[in-house]
C-alpha positions as CSV (number, residue, x, y, z in Angstrom):
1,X,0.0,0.0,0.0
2,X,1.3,3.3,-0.9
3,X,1.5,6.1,1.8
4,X,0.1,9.5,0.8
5,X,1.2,12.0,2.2
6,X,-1.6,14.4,4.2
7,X,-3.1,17.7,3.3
8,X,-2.0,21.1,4.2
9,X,-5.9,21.5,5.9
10,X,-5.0,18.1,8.0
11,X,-1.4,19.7,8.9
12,X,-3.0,23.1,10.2
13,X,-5.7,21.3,12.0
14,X,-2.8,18.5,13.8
15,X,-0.5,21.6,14.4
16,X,-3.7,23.6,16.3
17,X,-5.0,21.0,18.0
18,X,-2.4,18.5,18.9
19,X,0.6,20.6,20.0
20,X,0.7,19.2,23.2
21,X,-0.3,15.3,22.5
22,X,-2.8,15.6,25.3
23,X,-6.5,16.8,25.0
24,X,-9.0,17.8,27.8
25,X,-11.9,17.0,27.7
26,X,-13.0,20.7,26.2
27,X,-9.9,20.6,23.9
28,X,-11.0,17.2,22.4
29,X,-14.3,18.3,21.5
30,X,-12.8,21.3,20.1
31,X,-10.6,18.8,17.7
32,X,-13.3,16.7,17.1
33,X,-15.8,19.2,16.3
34,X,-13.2,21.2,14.3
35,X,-12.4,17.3,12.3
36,X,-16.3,16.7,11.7
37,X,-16.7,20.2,10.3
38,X,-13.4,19.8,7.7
39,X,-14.7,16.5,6.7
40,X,-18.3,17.9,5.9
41,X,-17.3,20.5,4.1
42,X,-15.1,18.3,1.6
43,X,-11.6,19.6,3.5
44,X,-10.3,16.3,4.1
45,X,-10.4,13.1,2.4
46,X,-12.4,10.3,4.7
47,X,-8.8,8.4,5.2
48,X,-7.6,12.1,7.1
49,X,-10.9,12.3,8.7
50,X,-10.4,9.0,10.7
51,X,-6.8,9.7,11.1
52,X,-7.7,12.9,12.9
53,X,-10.2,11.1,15.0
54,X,-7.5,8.2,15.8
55,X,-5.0,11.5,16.9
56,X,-7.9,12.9,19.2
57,X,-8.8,10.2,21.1
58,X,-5.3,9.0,21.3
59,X,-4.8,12.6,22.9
60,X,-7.6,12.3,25.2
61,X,-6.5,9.1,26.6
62,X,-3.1,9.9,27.4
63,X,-5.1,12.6,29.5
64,X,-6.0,9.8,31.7
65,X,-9.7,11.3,31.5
């Protein structure tokens, strides 16, 4: 399988949300929200959408929330 690389949109949204590879419980639903909204509006492909969502809640946990 070939990796491709991801999007500039799935960059800025990593960098803004993930800086500090742990998420609250407010900063997740920020990530997740601002993921959902990206992936409605045709931003990301669906293969960056679940990435995303895999980054979040790996975030969250390591909160220990």
């Amino acid at each position: 399988m070939k990796e491709t690389e991801n999007s500039l949109v799935f960059k800025k949204w990593q960098c803004e949300f993930l800086q500090s590879h742990v998420l609250d419980e407010q900063d997740y639903d920020r990530a997740f929200s601002a993921a959902e909204r990206l992936k409605f509006r045709g931003g990301v492909t669906d293969g960056e959408w679940l990435e995303m969502v895999w980054l979040a809640n790996a975030a969250f946990c390591r909160s220990g929330m």
